[in-house]
N, C-alpha and C positions, 0 to 999 in steps of 0.2 A: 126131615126139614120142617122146621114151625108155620105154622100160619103166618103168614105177610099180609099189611092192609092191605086191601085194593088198590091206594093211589102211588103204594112201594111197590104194591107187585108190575103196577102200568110204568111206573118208571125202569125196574128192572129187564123188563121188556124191551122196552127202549134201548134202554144200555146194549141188550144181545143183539138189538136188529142193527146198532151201530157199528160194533163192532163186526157181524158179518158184512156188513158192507165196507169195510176196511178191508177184505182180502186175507191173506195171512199175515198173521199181528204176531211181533215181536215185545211185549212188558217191561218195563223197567221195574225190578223187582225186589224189595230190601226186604220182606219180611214181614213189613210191619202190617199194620191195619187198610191202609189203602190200596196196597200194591198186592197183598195178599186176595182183598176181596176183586183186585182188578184182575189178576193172573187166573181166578176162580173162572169167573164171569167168564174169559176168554176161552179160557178150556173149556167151557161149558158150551160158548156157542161157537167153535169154531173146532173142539179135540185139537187132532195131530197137528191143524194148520195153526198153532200156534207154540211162543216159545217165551218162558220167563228167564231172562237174564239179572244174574244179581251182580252188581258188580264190587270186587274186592279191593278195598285200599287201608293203608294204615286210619283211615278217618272211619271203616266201618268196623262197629262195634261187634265184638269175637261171638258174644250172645245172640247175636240178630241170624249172624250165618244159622248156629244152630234151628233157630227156630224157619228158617228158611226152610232149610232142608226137611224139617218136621213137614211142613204145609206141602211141598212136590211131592213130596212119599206119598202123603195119607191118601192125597186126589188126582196121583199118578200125572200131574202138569210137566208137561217137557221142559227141562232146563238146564240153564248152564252156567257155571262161574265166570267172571271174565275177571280179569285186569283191568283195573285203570290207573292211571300216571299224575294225577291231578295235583300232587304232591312236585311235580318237576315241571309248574309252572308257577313261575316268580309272582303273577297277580293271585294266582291262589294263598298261596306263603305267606305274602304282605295281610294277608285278613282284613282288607278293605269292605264297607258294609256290601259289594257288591260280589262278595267270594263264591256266592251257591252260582251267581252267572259263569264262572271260571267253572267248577265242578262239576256243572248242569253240562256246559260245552265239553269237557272231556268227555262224559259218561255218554252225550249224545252222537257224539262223534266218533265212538268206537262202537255202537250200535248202531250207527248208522252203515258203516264199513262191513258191521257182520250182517245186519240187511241183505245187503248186496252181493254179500259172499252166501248167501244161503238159500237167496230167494226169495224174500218176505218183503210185504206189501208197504208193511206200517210199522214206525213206534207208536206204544204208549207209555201214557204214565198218569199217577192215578190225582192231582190235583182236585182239592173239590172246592163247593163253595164256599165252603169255612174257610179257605186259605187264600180268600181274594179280600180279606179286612186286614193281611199283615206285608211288611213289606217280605215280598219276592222275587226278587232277580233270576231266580232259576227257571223262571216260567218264562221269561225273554230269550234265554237259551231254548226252550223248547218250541219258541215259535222262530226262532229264527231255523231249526234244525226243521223245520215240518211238523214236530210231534205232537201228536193228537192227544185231547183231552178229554175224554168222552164222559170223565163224570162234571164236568161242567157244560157238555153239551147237553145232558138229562137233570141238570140241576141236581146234583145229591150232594146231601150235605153229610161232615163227619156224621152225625149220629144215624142219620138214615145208612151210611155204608155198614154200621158196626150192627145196628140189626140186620138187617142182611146179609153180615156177614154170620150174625148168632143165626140165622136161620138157614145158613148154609152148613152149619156144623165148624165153620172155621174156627181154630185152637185160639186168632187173633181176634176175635167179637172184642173182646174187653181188655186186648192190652193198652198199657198206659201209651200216653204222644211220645212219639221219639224222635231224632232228629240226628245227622253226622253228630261223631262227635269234636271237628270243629266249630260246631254250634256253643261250645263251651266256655270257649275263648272271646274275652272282648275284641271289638274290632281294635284293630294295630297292633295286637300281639302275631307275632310270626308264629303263624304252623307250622309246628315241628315234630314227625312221627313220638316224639319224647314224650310231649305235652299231651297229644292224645291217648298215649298209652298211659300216662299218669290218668288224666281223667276216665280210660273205660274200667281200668284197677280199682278205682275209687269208687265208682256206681256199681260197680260188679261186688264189691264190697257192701258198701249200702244197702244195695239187693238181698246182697248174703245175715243183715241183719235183721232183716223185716220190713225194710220200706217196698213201697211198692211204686211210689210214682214220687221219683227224686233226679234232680240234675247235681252235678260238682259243675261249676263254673272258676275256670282255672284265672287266676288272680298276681300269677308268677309267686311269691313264696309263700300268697294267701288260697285256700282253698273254701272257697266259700259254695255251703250246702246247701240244696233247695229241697225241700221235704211238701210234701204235697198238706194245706192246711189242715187236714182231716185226721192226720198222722204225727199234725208236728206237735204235739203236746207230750206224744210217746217220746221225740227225741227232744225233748228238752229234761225230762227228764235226768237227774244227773248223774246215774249210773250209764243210762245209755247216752249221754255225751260225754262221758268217757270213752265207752266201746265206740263212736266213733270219731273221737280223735287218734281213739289208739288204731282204727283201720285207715285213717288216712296220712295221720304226718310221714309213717315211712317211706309212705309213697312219694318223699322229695317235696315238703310242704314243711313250711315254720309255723304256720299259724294255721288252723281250721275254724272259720266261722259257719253259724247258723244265719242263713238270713230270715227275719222274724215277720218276714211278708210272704214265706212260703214257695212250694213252688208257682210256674208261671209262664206258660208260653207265651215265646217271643219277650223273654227280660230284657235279651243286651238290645233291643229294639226300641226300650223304651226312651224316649223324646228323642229318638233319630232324628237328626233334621239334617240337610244340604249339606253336606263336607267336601273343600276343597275342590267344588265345580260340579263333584259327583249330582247328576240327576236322579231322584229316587222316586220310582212308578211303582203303584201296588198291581197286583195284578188283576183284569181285567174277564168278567165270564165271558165265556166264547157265546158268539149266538146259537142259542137252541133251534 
């Protein structure tokens, strides 16, 4: 494990003395960068009494499992696949800007249930400070569910978790932001297992050509691409936009654009404003 400063290492401390006082902690667990360092942390200050759940639906991308299962291997973390149904509710489908609240309440409600059927004390999940400047509905699901946020309870922010998590040895230090992949889709397009699976074929593509930090935002018969600024000069290129239009039109697309603002978290977010009554809260740090 690398050297951590002192004011990472005193928050990290924190994080474990929270977590043991949470009893046995159940994770909510994708894979990625937050949930991996959080599943970490638990296991570390709790072992057996803890347990990461990842849950499986057509909107989780096929990639992420695998790198799941990488991260429980290597640091022997208890876990388990689940199910969820988020797809066989009509306000999910509809992709209203308030969908992660729909999503957040299944995933939380069928962990809540195996809470209870197991014995465990607590959810968590890994929200940090970086993700209280965008809008987030899912975080209203997790507080109306009980679930605990403990990296806003110790203030850590994205890049403080991804050192942490490089000095824990975790495979996920530096992967890129990820997100469902009906994240893809603008709001009012209906989620449809079809359109997800065009979009993770298409980034899974992408991937397969050399990008490393790209979205496909599905468009209905436009597939418009986000290449991360650093990289987008390689795909403008005009041998390599060919090679990716030729790995994305078959995937049920007439048209592939480049968007020439790069990628961008939180795009379809941008000038969100009040629709159709919808009230829109960003989300709020817990007090420390």
């Amino acid at each position: 494990m690398s050297a951590i400063p002192p004011e990472l290492q005193a928050k990290q401390a924190a994080l474990l003395a929270r977590l043991r006082a949470a009893g046995r902690v159940m994770v909510a667990f994708s894979g990625g960068v937050d949930s991996s360092y959080l599943a970490w942390a638990a296991h570390r200050a709790l072992e057996k009494d803890t347990l990461a759940v990842t849950a499986v639906s057509p909107s989780y991308p096929e990639s992420h499992r695998a790198l799941a299962e990488e991260v429980v291997a290597e640091f022997s973390i208890p876990h388990r696949f689940v199910d969820t149904h988020e797809m066989d509710r009509a306000e999910y489908r509809a992709n209203r800007p308030d969908r992660c609240y729909f999503c957040k309440t299944e995933l939380f409600e069928v962990m809540g249930q195996m809470r209870q059927e197991l014995g465990f004390d607590a959810v968590v999940y890994g929200v940090n400070t970086d993700d209280t400047g965008d809008f987030r509905p899912g975080h209203r699901a997790a507080d109306e569910h009980g679930v605990l946020s403990p990296f806003l309870d110790v203030a850590l922010s994205k890049q403080e978790i991804r050192d942490l998590s490089r000095a824990a040895g975790l495979p996920t230090a530096d992967l890129p932001a990820s997100a469902c992949l009906a994240s893809r889709l603008p709001y009012g397009t209906e989620v449809t297992p079809e359109r997800l699976t065009q979009v993770d074929r298409g980034e899974e593509a992408l991937r397969g050509l050399g990008f490393r930090q790209t979205r496909l935002r599905h468009h209905g018969e436009i597939a418009r691409v986000e290449i991360a600024p650093d990289e987008l000069g390689r795909a403008l290129d005009p041998q390599m936009a060919k090679a990716i239009v030729a790995a994305i039109k078959p995937l049920g697309f007439r048209y592939v654009s480049l968007d020439l603002e790069g990628y961008r978290t939180g795009a379809l977010n941008e000038g969100l404003v009040q629709i159709e009554g919808l009230t829109i809260h960003p989300v709020h740090q817990t007090a420390s």
